[in-house]
Each structure stands twice: as C-alpha cells, then as structure tokens.
Steps between C-alpha positions, in 0.01 A plus 500: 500500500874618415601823610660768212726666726582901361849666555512797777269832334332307212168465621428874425286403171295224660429718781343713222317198394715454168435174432824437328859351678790520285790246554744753608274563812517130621690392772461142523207245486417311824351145392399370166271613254397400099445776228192649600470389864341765710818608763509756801677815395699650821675790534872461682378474851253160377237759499160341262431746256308331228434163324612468160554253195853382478718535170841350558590550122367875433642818606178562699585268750146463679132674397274608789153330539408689849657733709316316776729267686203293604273465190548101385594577100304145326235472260227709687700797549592484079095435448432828724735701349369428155149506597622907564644559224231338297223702683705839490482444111135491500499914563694525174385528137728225316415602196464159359788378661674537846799397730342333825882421688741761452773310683671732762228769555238204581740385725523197288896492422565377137161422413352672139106391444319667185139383391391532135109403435489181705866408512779599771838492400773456817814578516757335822787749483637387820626250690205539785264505257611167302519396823154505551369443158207262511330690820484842308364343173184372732529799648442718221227255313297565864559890514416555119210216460712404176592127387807542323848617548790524248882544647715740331811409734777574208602855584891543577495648809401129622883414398592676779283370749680157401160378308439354135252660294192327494134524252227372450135420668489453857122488570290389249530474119692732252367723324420357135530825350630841575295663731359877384451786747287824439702792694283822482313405183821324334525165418800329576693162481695336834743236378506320849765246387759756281416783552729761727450560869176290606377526124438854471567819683227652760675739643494748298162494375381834673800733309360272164178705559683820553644461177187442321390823657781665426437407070149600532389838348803526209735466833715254299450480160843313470594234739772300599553192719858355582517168644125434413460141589189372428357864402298568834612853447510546156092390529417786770676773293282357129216470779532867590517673146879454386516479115848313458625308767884311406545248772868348534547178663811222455220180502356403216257343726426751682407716230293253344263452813458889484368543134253171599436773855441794238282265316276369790474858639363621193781718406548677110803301439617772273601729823741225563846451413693169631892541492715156640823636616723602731373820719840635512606489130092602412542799689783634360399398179177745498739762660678508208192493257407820701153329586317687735215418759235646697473210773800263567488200740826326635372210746858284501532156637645526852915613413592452913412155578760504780652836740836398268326573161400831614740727371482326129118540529519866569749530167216300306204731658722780403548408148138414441365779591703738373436370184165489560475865609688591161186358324246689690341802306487844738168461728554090443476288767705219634375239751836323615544220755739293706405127614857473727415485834883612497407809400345719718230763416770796537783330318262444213392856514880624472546264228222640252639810602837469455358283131340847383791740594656269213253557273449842558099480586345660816243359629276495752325200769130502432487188675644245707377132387472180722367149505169439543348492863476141493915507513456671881861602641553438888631804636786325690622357156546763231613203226183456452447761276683352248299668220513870467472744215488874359245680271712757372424794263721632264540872518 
C-alpha cells in the first residue's frame, strides 16, 4: 500500500474524521498507486491516520474508507458497510421509494444507490468507488434480495474524478418500460435511463407532503411550482386541495411525464396548468402580469456544482426568490430550497433574506425543510446536507 504523505498541520480535518483530503494538503506520495487504489494517509511525521481511495485527477485528492489503520479495505468490508446502510433503512418509511447508500454519511465515498419497486439504480461518483464496481453491485443484489441493477454513472462531477460517464444495466435486464412509483398515495413515473439524478428525486419527498398539507383546507387555492420537473410537487399541492396549480419547467419532456403523473394519480386535470419555459424569464413574466399566489414553490436544479460557482449561485438564488416573494399574496407561503452542497444552511438563509429586503416582503421561518431521513448526514461531514429549505410566511 502507498503512503499519501500530508504537509506539516493538515491532518486537523481527518483527525475529525472528515473523510475528505484536498490536494493542497498533500505532501508527496510514497510508492505507486492507480485511481482508486486504497493508500495510507499520514500526517507529516509518517503518522497512519486513515485509508482512503486515491484520486490523482480530482481536487479531492484521496476519500477515506476507515479511520482504522488496520481494517483490510476489499470486498467484505464494502459488503458490511452496505449490509448497514441497507438495514438502517429498514427503520424508515420510504414512501414508495428510498435511498439505501448515501455515499459519504454511509461511509461509502462516492457511492449513490436508490431503489424504485424492484429496481436499484447506482451511481459510482468516485474514483474508489469505480474502483470497486463489480463487488458493490453483488453487494447490493445480496443486501436488498433484488435481481437487477441499472447504472446511472453520467453525472459531471465524475469529470473530475478523471471518469467517463457511463449507463446502462449492470445486473440483470432493463427495464422494458418506465417504471411507476406510488409516493404517499401518488403515482409516479421513474425514467431510469433519462431521467435526472438516478431517474427521479427522493429526497425531497417528506417537504412534498408538507406541501400537500399546507394546500389542504383552502390553504392554497392558487399554486405555483418553478422548476417542476416531472410535477412531483405540483401533484401533492392538487392532492391537498389547490384549485390552480401553473407549473413551469424548461423540458418538454419533463412536463409531459407529469400530466401522464396527474393522470395516473387521478388528478382533475383542470387544476393544472403546464407552462415550457425558462424559470427566469416565467417569473418575471407573471411579475409583470401582477399574478398573485397563495403557495409558491422554487425547488431549482443545483446552481453550485463546484465551491467556484458559489457566488453566481447565490446571485441566481437571489434573483429567484425575490421574484418569487413578489408573487406571494400577504399570509402566502413560500417553500424555497437550495440543492448546492456549496451553500450552506446559513448562507442560504441570508440569501432569501437579503432576496426579500429587495422585494420589500417580511416574512417569517415557519419551517426549516430537509431531505428525507433516508439521506442521513454524518456529523463529522456537514456536506452532506446538501438539501435544505425554508417554509416561509408572508407577513
């Protein structure tokens, strides 16, 4: 095994069991090792302080397995690790679908597994997972009983782990046709093969069903939904007792699998208004028509891929919800999100903020939103929580 060799004082994080080393805290590497090799991290002295997944091509030079200097990191300690993560799902209510590997905070670096019906859908985001590739996919078919597997390798962030995109079946057959979900009494379709993410998006499934709470009772007569995909949200809010719900998407596509999701949920597709276009231009196209609603949703596609996008992310959270604040009636509420792990909880917070200063609208927190419980976060690494949200009410 090659040692990773850290410069003097940069062990601090791994000490803290961060699983993460960045390039800039390398010294040198003693010996040889391929993308995805399992090395020795040491601090200055040659100390061992963990055994990690190399990346010679990615900014995140090396991705801790173990903290344990002696545990042997090969296909039996990847099968136990699932096997935990599998089981610690079984306490959760998936709600028709569920993440089972939630890469980091299952102390499986890189590694994205999502089951819908009898399917899993696997994602290798890293250079330690690729790396081990074949053994997880057995692995997972043993934890979950399942027969098939479908790869959705073809996210960017592989790019900079130095990998192609990959998709396509990697245990058993296909799927012939797409698959169809029921999430809290909705019925929904999973394009395994196109559609975004690992086909569809889990983790926000639990602040879905706050919404459709939050419509019940006359709550939201009028509703909108920015960025509506494949209309998971736009279903909950009809679900819950909205009257008119315009949902604004850019794919054609996407919007086509949501009317067929409004139709197989049983949905009056009068409430329902489609619109393909740009979120940006939409938004301040109803500004200027003066519409007005009682429930507006803003659930974005991530804006920070990368710490460098940041600060043009928090312009285009700004501007989104600012507008989208402007279109709120007084007592309307606004469920907003951020996707960036980039973009920390507080920053996000300062951004709505400093978004309804601008549009002259107080407001107040009635909520903070998260990912679902099956999307744990490990306490030592806070990027996990990736996904976070406000509920806010309109004053």
């Amino acid at each position: 095994m090659a040692d990773l060799i850290l410069k003097p004082g940069r062990e601090k994080s791994l000490r803290r069991q961060h699983p993460w080393v960045f390039s800039g805290a390398v010294a040198e590497l003693r010996g040889t090792a391929a993308p995805g090799d399992t090395v020795r991290v040491c601090d200055a002295r040659g100390q061992p302080l963990a055994q990690a997944a190399y990346s010679p091509s990615s900014q995140i030079r090396a991705r801790a397995w173990t903290f344990d200097a002696g545990a042997r990191v090969d296909a039996g300690f990847l099968a136990a690790r699932i096997e935990a993560a599998v089981r610690r799902r079984g306490r959760i209510d998936p709600g028709g679908a569920a993440r089972l590997v939630h890469g980091e905070s299952d102390g499986l670096p890189g590694l994205i597994a999502d089951r819908y019906a009898d399917l899993l859908v696997v994602q290798y985001l890293s250079a330690g997972a690729e790396r081990w590739r074949e053994e997880i996919a057995d692995a997972l078919l043993r934890a979950t009983g399942l027969a098939r597997l479908y790869e959705r390798s073809d996210a960017d962030v592989r790019a900079l782990e130095g990998l192609a995109p990959r998709s396509g079946p990697l245990r058993g057959a296909a799927p012939d046709a797409p698959l169809t979900i029921v999430v809290y009494g909705l019925r929904l379709v999973v394009e395994v093969a196109h559609g975004n993410n690992t086909g569809f998006y889990v983790d926000p499934r639990d602040n879905r069903r706050l919404a459709r709470e939050a419509a019940a009772g006359g709550g939201a007569d009028t509703a909108l939904n920015v960025f509506c995909y494949t209309g998971a949200f736009s279903l909950a809010l009809a679900a819950g007792g909205a009257r008119a719900v315009l949902s604004i998407d850019s794919s054609g596509a996407a919007l086509d699998l949501a009317r067929a999701n409004a139709a197989a949920s049983g949905l009056d597709p009068a409430v329902f208004e489609w619109r393909e276009a740009d979120a940006f231009a939409a938004l301040r196209e109803l500004r200027d028509q003066s519409r007005r609603f009682d429930l507006v949703v803003l659930d974005p596609p991530k804006f920070a891929p990368t710490p460098a996008s940041v600060e043009r992310a928090a312009r285009a959270y700004k501007d989104i919800n600012l507008l989208g604040m402007k279109l709120l009636r007084p007592g309307g509420r606004l469920f907003t999100f951020s996707c960036s792990g980039g973009v920390s909880a507080e920053l996000f917070q300062k951004i709505v903020a400093g978004a309804a200063q601008d549009a002259g609208c107080d407001a107040v927190i009635a909520r903070r939103l998260w990912a679902a419980p099956d999307h744990p976060v490990r306490l030592a690494f806070p990027e996990g929580e990736y996904l976070k949200g406000l509920l806010l009410e309109r004053l």
